[in-house]
C-alpha positions in Angstrom: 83.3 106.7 159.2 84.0 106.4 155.9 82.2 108.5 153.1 82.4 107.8 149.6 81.3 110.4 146.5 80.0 109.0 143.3 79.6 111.5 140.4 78.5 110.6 136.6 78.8 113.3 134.1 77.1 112.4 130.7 79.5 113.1 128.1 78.4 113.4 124.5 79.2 110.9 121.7 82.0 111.1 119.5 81.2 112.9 116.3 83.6 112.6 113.9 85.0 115.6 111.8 84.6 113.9 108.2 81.3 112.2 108.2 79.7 113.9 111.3 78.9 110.5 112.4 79.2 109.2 116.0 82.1 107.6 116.0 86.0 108.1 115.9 87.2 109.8 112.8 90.6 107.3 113.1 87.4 104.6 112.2 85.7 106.6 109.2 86.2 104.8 106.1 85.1 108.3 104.1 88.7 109.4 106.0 90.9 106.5 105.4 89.5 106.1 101.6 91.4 109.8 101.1 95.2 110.0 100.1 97.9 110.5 102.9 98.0 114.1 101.3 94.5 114.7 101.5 94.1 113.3 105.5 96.9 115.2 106.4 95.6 118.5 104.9 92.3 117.6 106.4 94.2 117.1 110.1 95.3 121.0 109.5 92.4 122.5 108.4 90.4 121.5 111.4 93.5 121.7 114.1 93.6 118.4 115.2 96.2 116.5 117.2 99.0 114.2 114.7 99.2 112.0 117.6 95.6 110.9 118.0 93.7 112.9 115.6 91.5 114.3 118.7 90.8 118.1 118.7 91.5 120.8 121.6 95.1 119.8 122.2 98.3 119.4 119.9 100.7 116.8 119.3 103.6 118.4 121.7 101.6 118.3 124.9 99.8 114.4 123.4 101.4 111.9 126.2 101.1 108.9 124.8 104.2 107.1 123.7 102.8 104.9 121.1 104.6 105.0 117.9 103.4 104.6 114.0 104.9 101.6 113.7 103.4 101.7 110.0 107.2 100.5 107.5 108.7 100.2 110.9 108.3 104.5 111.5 109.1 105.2 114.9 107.7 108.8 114.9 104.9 109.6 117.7 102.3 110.4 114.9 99.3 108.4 113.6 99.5 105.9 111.3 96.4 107.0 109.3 99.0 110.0 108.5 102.3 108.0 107.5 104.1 110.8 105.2 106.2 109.4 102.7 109.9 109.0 103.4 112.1 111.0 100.5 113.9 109.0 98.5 117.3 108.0 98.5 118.4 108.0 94.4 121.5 105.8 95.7 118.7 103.1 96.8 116.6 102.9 93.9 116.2 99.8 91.5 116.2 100.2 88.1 112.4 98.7 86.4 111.9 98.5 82.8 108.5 99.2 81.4 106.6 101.4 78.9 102.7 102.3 78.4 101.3 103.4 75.2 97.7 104.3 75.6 95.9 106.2 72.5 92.5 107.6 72.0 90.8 108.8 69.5 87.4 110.2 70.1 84.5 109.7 67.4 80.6 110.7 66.9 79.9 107.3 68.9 80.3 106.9 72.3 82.9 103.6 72.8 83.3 102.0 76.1 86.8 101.1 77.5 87.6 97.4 79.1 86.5 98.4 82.7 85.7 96.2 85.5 85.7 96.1 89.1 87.6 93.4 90.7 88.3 93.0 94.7 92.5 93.6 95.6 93.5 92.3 99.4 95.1 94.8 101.5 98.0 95.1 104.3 95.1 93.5 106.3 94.0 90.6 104.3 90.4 92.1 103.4 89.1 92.6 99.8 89.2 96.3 98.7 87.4 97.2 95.5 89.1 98.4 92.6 88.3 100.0 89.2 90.8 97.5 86.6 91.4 98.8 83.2 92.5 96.1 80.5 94.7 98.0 77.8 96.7 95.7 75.2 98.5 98.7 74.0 100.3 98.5 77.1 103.8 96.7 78.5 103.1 97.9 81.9 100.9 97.5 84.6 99.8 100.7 86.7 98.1 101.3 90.2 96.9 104.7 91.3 98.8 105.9 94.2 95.7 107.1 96.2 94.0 103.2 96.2 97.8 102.0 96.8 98.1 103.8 100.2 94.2 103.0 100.5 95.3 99.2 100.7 98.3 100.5 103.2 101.2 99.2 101.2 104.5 100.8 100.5 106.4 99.8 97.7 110.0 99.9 96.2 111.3 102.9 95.1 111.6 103.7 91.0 112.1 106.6 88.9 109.4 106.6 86.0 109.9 108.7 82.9 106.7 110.0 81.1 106.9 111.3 77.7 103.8 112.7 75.7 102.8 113.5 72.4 105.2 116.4 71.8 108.1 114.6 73.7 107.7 116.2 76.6 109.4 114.1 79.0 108.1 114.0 82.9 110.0 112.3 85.6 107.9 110.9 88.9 108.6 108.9 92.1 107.0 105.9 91.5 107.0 102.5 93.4 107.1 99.0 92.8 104.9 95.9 94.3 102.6 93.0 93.9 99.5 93.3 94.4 96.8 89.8 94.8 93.7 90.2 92.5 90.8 87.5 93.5 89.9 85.9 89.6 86.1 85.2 89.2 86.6 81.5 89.5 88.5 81.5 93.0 91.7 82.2 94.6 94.0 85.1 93.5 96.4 85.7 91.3 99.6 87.8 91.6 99.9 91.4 89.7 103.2 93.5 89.7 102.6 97.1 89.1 103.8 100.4 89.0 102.1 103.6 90.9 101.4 106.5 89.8 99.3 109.7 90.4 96.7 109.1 87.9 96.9 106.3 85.6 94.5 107.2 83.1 91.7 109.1 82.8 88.9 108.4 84.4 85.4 106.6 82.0 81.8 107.0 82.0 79.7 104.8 84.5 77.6 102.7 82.7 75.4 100.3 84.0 74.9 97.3 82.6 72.2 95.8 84.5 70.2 97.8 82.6 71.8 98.5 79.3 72.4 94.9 78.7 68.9 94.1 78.0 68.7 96.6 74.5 71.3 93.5 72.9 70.6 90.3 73.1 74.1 88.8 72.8 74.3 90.6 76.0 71.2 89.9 78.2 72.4 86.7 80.1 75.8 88.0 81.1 76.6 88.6 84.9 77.4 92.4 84.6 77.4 95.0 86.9 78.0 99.0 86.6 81.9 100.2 85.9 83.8 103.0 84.9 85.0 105.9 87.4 88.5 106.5 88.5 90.4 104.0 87.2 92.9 102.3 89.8 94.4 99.4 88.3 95.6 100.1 84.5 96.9 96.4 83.0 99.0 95.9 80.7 100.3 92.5 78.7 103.0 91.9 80.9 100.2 90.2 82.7 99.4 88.2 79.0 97.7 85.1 81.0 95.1 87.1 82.6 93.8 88.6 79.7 93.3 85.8 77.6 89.7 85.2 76.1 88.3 82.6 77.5 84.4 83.1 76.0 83.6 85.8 73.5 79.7 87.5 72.9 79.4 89.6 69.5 76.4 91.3 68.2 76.3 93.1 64.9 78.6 96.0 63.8 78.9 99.7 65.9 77.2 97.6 68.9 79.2 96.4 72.1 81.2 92.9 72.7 81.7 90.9 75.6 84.9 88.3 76.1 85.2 86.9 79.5 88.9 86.9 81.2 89.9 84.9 84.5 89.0 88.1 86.5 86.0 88.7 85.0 83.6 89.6 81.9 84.5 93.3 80.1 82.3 95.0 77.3 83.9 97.0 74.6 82.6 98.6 71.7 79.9 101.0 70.5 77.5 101.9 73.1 75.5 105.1 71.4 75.9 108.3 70.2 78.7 110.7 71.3 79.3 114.1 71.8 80.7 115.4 68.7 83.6 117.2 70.1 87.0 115.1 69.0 89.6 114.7 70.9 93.1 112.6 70.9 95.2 111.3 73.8 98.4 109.3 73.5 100.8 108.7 76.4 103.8 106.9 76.1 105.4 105.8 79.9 108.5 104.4 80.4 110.9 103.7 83.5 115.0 104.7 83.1 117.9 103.9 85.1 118.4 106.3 88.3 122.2 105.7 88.7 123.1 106.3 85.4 121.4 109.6 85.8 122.6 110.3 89.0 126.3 109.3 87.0 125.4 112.2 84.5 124.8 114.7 86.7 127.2 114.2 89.1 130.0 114.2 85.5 128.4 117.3 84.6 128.7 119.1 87.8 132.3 118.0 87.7 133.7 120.0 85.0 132.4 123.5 86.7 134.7 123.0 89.5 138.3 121.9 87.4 140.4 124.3 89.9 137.9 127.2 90.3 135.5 125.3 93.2 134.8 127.8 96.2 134.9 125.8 99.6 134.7 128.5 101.7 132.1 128.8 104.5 128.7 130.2 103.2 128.2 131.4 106.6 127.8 134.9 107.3 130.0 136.8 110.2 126.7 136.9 112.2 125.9 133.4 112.2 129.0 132.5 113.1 129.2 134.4 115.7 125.7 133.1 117.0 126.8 129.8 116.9 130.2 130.4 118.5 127.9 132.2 122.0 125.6 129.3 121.9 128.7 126.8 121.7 130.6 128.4 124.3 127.9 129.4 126.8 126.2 126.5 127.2 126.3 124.0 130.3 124.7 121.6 132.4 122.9 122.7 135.5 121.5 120.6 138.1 118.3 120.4 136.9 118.4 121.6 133.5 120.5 123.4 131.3 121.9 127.2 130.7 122.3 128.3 126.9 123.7 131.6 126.0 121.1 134.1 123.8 122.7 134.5 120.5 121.6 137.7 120.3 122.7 139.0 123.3 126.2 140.4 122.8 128.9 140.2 125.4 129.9 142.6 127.6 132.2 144.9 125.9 136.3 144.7 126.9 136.9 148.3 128.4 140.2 149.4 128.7 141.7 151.0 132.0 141.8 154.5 132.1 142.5 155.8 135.7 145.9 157.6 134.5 144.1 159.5 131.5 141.0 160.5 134.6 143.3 161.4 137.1 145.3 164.2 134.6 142.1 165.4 133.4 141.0 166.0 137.2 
């Protein structure tokens, strides 16, 4: 006689961590829209596994042997988590480029040339982007965050930052092209630089409604912009940026030109807060090897015959490593290591003359 036992237990949905919404927090777009930084701090905070981003377990008991496979990683950790590799100064390519970008604030309000353009991913779909036009530039930027956002991983460069008071900054930067859909079809190919923060970020304004108090204005397709900005271009990229249709109004009021990607307004919008301020930024990218050249020339002349090569190590280190090196061996099943801490038995010397004449 056979017997057979069904049993259903009615598990809850999954809720995920970021959004408290029932699904997987591997699927949650608020999750993947924050930087590699910012997911893996938020994997810490609330104790979850690297492997699967599940709570209740850790990644040394996760089973699973599924890799990244993200840049051909072949650690056992998510992909949503991909920490950056460090990089190799011997392997960096050498890019050329500066941005200048000065302002000057007034009693009038003055909007930028902002504009929000769709950038395809690793994945082929459209991401939207903040794009900042600035002709006072040589360089194109991308903000780091939206970079990893679109999952791409670029070529390693060295950037060097100088500011007002020539205070020069050095950062990690990377290298790729990125494919910008224009407004008339297709897409056209954009080679930028990342960085942290490109610029700062501008007022939202939207122009649905603002449009309407100029009449230069009022027939234009425009939509809201400003925020973080994460594409800054620059007139390396001269053939995207050329006017193709130009709307004017009278003076200390805003102007629209229209550019293959899109229409920007520029100009006066309104009054200001009347707190000035000034900003001017001047990036530029230098040659790695030749500073890696430098410093290895200078380090050079504080060892002409004086250089130490002695071991660092201390006596009890040594000695650690020499019972772990000598005591270990294979077992059948397993190993057998020596404790390092554990001295040896100490080397007594015989005595049975020296007990017998004190008896």
């Amino acid at each position: 006689r056979a017997r057979t036992n069904h049993v259903t237990t009615n598990r809850p949905p999954h809720k995920c961590y970021k959004c408290q919404q029932g699904h997987r927090i591997d699927v949650c777009e608020s999750f993947k829209s924050l930087s590699i930084e910012e997911r893996i701090n938020f994997v810490k905070l609330h104790r979850l596994c690297y492997g699967c981003l599940r709570p209740f377990h850790s990644a040394k008991v996760f089973r699973s042997s599924k890799i990244c496979g993200v840049n051909n990683c072949k650690r056992r950790h998510h992909s949503l988590i991909l920490q950056e590799e460090p990089i190799n100064p011997t392997s960096v390519e050498t890019y050329t480029g500066s941005t200048a970008c000065a302002q000057i604030a007034s009693n009038h309000r003055v909007v930028f040339g902002v504009l929000r353009v769709n950038v395809r991913d690793r994945s082929g779909r459209w991401k939207t982007a903040n794009l900042c036009y600035d002709e006072g530039s040589d360089t194109s930027l991308v903000r780091e965050g939206f970079l990893r956002r679109l999952g791409f991983k670029g070529k390693p460069i060295l950037l060097e930052i100088s500011g007002v008071r020539a205070e020069i900054s050095h950062f990690k930067s990377e290298q790729i092209a990125l494919n910008i859909e224009l407004s008339s079809g297709g897409a056209a190919c954009v080679n930028v630089a990342s960085l942290p923060i490109v610029c700062d970020p501008k007022p939202l304004t939207n122009w649905a409604d603002k449009k309407r108090n100029w009449i230069h204005l009022k027939d234009l397709p425009l939509e809201e912009s400003g925020g973080r900005i994460d594409i800054l271009l620059g007139l390396d990229h001269s053939h995207l940026v050329i006017p193709l249709d130009v709307r004017s109004g009278a003076d200390n009021e805003p102007y629209a030109f229209k550019l293959k990607l899109g229409w920007i307004v520029r100009g006066v919008l309104g009054e200001a807060d009347p707190k000035q301020s000034a900003r001017i930024n001047v990036i530029s990218s230098c040659n790695i090897s030749d500073l890696d050249t430098a410093i290895r020339q200078f380090a050079d002349t504080e060892s002409f015959g004086t250089e130490y090569k002695k071991d660092r190590m201390t006596p009890e280190d040594q000695a650690a490593i020499d019972i772990v090196a000598g005591g270990t061996r294979q077992l059948e099943v397993g190993y057998e290591v020596a404790l390092p801490w554990k001295a040896a038995s100490p080397g007594l010397p015989v005595n049975r003359q020296l007990a017998v004449f004190r008896a």
